[in-house]
C-alpha positions as CSV (number, residue, x, y, z in Angstrom):
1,X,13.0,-3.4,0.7
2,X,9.4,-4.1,-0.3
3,X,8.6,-0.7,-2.3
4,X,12.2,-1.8,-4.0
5,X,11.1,-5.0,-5.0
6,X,7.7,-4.0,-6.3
7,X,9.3,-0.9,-8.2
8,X,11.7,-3.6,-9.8
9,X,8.7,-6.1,-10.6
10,X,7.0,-3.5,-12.0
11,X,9.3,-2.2,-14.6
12,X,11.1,-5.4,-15.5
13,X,7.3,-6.3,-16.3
14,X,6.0,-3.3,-18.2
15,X,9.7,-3.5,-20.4
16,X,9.7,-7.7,-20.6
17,X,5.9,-7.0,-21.4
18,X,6.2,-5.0,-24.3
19,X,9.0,-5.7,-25.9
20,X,8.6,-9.1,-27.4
21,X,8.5,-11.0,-23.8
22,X,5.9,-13.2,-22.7
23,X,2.4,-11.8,-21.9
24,X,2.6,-13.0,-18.0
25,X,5.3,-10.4,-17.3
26,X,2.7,-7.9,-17.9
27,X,0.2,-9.4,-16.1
28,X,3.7,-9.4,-12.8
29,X,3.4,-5.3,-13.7
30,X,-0.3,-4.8,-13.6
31,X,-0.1,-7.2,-9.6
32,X,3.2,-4.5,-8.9
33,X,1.2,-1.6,-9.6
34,X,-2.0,-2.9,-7.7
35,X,0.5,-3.5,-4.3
36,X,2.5,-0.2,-4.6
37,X,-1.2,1.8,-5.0
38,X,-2.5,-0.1,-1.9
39,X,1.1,0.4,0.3
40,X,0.8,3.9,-0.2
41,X,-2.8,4.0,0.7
42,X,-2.5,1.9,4.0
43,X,0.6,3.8,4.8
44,X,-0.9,6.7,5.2
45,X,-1.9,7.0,8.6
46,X,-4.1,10.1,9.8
47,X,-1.9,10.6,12.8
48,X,1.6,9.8,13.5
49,X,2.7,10.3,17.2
50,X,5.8,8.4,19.4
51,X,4.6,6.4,22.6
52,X,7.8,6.6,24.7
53,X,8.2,3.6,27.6
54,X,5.7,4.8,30.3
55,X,3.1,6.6,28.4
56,X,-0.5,5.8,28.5
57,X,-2.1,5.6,24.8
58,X,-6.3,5.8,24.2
59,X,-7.1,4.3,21.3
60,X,-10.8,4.7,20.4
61,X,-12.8,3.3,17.3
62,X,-16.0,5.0,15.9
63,X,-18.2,3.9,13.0
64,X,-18.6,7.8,10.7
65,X,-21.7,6.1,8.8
66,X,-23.8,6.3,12.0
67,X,-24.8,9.8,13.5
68,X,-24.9,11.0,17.0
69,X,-28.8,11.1,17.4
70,X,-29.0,7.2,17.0
């Protein structure tokens, strides 16, 4: 329902935008496209797995910017 309702903003803004509507709705398209860019970034996770009831999960955080000799 989100991506729908961004997808909607956005072209009801770009087409109210350009053709003789008022300048906000492009300014609606410009914030659609700036939140469907970021959703598709965040929702792309590195690995996708299911935990089933039961199942013991590691989770462990490492900062890449530092190397292993420090």
């Amino acid at each position: 329902m989100f991506r729908a309702t961004v997808n909607w903003l956005y072209r009801t803004g770009v087409k109210r935008g350009t053709t003789g509507g008022h300048w906000a709705w492009l300014i609606v398209a410009l914030a659609a496209w700036i939140l469907r860019r970021d959703s598709d970034r965040i929702s792309k996770a590195p690995i996708q797995m299911d935990v089933k009831p039961g199942d013991r999960l590691m989770v462990t955080m490492r900062n890449l910017d530092t190397t292993a000799d420090s």
